[in-house]
C-alpha positions as a Markdown table, in Angstrom:
| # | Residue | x | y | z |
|---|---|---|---|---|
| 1 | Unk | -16.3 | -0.4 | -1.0 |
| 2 | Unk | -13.3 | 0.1 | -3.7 |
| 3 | Unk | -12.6 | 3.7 | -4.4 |
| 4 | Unk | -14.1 | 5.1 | -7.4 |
| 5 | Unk | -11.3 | 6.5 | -8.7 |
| 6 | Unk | -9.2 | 3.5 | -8.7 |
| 7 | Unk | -11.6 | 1.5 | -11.6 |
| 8 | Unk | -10.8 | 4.1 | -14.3 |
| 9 | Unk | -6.9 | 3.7 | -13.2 |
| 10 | Unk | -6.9 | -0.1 | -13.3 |
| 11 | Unk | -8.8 | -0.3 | -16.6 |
| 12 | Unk | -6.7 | 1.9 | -18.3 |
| 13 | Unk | -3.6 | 0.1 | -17.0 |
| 14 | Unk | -5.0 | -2.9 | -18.3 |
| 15 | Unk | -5.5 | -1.6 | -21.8 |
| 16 | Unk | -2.3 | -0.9 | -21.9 |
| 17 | Unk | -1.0 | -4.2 | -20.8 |
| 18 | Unk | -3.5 | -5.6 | -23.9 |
| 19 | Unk | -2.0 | -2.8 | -26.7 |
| 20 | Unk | 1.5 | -2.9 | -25.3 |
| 21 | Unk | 4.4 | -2.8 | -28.1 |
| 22 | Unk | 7.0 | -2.3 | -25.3 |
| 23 | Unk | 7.6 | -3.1 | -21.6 |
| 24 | Unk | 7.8 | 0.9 | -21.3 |
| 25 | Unk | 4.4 | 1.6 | -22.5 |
| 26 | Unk | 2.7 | -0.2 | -19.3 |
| 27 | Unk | 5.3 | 1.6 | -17.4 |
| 28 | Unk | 4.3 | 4.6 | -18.7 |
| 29 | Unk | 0.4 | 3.8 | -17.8 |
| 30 | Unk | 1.1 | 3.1 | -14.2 |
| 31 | Unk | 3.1 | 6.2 | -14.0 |
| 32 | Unk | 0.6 | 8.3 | -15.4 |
| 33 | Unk | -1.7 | 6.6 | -12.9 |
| 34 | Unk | 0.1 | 6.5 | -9.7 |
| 35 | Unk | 0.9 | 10.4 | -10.6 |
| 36 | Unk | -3.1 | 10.6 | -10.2 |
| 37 | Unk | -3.9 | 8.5 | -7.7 |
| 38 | Unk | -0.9 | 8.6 | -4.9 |
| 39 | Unk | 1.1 | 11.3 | -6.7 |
| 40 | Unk | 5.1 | 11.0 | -7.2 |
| 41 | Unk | 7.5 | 13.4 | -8.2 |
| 42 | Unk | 9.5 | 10.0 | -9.6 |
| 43 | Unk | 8.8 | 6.9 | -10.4 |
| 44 | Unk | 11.3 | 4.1 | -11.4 |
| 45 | Unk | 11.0 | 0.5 | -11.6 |
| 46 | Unk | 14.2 | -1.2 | -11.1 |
| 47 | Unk | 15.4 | -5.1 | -11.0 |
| 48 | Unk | 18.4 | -6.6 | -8.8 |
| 49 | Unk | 21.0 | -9.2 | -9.5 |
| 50 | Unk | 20.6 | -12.7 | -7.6 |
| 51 | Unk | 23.1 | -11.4 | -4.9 |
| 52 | Unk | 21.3 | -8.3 | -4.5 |
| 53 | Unk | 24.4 | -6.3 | -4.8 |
| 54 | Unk | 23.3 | -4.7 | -7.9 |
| 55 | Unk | 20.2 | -3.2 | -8.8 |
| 56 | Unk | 19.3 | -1.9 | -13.0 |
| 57 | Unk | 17.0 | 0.9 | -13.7 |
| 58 | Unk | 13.8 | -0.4 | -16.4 |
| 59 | Unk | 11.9 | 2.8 | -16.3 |
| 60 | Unk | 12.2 | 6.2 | -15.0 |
| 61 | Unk | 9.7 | 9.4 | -14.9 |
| 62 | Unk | 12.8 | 11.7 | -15.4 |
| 63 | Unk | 15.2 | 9.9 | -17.3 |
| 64 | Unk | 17.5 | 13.0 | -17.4 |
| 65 | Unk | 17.8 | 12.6 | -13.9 |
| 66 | Unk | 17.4 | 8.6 | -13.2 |
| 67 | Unk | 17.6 | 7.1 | -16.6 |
| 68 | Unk | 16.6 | 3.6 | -17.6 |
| 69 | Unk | 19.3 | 0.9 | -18.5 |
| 70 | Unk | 22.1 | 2.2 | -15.7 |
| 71 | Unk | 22.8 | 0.0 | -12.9 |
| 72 | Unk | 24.4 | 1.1 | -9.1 |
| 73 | Unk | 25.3 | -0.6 | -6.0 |
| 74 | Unk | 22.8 | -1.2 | -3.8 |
| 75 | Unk | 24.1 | 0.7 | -0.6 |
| 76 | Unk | 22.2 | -0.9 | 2.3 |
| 77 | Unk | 22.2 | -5.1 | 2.8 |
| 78 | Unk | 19.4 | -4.8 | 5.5 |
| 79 | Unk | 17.1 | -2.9 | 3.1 |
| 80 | Unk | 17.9 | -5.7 | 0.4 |
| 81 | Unk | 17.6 | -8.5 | 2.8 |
| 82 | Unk | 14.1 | -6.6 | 3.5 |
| 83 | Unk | 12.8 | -5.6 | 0.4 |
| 84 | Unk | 14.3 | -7.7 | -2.2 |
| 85 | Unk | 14.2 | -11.1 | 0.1 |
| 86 | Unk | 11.7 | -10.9 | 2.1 |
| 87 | Unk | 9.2 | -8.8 | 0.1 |
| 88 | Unk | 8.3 | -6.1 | 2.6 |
| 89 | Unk | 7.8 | -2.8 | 1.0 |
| 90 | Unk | 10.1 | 0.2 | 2.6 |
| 91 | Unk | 8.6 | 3.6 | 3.2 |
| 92 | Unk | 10.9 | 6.4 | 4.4 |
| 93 | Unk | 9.3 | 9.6 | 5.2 |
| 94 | Unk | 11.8 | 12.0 | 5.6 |
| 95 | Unk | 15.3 | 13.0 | 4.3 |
| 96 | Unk | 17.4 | 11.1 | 6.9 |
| 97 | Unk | 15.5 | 7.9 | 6.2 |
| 98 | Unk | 16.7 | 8.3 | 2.1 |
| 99 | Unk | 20.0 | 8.8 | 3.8 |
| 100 | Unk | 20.3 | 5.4 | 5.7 |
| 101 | Unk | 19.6 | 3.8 | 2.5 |
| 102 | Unk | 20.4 | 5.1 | -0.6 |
| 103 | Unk | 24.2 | 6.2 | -1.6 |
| 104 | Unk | 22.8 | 9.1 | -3.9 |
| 105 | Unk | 20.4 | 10.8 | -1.2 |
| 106 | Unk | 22.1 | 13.5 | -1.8 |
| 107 | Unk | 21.1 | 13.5 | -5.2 |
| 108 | Unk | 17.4 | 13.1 | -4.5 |
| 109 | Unk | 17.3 | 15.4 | -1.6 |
| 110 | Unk | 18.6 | 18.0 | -4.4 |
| 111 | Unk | 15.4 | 17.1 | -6.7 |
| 112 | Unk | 13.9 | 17.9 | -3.7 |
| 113 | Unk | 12.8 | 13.9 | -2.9 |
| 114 | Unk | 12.5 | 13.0 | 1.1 |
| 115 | Unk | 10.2 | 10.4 | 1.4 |
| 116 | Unk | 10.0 | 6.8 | -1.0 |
| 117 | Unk | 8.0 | 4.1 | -1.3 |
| 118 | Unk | 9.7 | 1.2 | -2.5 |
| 119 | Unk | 7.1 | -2.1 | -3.4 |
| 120 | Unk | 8.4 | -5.4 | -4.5 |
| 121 | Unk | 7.0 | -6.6 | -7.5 |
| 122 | Unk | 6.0 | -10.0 | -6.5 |
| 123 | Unk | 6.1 | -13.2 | -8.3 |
| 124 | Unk | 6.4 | -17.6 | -7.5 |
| 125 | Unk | 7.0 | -15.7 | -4.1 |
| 126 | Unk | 10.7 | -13.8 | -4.9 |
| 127 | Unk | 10.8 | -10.0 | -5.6 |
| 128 | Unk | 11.0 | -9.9 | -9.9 |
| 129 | Unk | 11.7 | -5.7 | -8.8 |
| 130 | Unk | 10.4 | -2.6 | -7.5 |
| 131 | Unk | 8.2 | -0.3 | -8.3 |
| 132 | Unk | 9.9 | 3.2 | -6.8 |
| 133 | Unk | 8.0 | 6.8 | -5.9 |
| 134 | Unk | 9.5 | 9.6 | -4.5 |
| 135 | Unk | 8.4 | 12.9 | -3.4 |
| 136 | Unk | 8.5 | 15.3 | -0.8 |
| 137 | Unk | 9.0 | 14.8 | 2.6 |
| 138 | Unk | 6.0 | 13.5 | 4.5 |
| 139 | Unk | 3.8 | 12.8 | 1.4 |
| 140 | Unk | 3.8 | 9.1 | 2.0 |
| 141 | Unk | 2.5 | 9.3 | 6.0 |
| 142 | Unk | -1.2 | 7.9 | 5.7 |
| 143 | Unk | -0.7 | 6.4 | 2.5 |
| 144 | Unk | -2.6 | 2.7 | 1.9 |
| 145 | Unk | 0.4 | 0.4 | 0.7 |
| 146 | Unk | -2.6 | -2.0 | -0.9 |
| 147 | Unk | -3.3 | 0.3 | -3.4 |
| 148 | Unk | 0.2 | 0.7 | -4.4 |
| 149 | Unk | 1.0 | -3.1 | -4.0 |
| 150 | Unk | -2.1 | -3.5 | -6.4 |
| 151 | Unk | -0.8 | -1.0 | -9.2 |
| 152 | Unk | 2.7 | -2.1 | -9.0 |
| 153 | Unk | 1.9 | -5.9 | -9.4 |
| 154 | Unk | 0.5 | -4.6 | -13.0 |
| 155 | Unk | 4.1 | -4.3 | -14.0 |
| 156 | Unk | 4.9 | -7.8 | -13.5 |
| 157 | Unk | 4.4 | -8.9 | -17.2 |
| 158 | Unk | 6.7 | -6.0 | -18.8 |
| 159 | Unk | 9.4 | -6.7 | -15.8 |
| 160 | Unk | 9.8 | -10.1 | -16.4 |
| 161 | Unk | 9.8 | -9.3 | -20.5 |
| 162 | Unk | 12.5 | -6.8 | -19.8 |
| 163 | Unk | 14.4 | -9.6 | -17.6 |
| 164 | Unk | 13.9 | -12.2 | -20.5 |
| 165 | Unk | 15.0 | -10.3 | -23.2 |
| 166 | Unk | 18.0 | -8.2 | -21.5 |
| 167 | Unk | 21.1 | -8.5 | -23.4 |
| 168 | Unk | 23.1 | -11.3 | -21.3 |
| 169 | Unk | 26.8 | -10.1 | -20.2 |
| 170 | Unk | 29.9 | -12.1 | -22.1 |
């Protein structure tokens, strides 16, 4: 049995992806849902370069904090070889596991983020990018990663627009 709550979510999501003007405006849906269904203090959806040394920002929750359009290093190889690569989503549930991944932990831990869920967007079987929540510590433990997985491959359309129409570098 599908969870009530996850029709009005999906539907609304959809509607969006139908009236969209902009990549962001889907982006903006599945925040607004993922807030209600999972919860996030942040949400970002970022894509990578082909040597997954390099990862850009499309969308952020708190883009005075984590704004769109920047790019940073991608710190750990073993959680791009995972994640990007292979497709397995990462879950870290407390402060140390941000720390053994991400080079501005200490940023997060000061927005007071310890635990992330990080889902590949999926598509022709590579990772197109991620769909990103973060919140406190523990809030993940328990979670079902389907239902995530199942939002975050609404973004697919908008990510590969954003990709497509991306300034290329001279």
């Amino acid at each position: 049995m599908i969870n009530a709550n996850l029709l009005p979510e999906l539907d609304s999501i959809a509607a969006a992806c139908s009236n969209a003007r902009q990549p962001a405006d889907v982006f903006r849906a599945l925040d607004l849902a993922l807030q209600r269904i999972v919860s996030h203090k942040l949400m970002t959806i970022l894509t990578y370069d082909e040597a997954l040394t390099r990862s850009t920002r499309l969308y952020s929750s708190h883009p005075d904090a984590y704004p769109a359009g920047t790019s940073t290093t991608i710190a750990s190889k073993s959680w791009a070889q995972s994640v990007i690569r292979d497709g397995i989503p990462y879950v870290g549930h407390r402060v140390q596991d941000l720390e053994s991944v991400f080079d501005h932990h200490r940023k997060m831990a000061s927005l007071g983020l310890g635990s992330v869920i990080n889902m590949p967007i999926r598509w022709c079987g590579r990772t197109a990018g991620t769909l990103n929540m973060l919140h406190e510590e523990g809030r993940y433990i328990g979670v079902d990663l389907r239902i995530v997985k199942l939002f975050a491959q609404y973004a697919l359309p908008p990510l590969l627009a954003s990709i497509a129409c991306a300034p290329v570098a001279t």
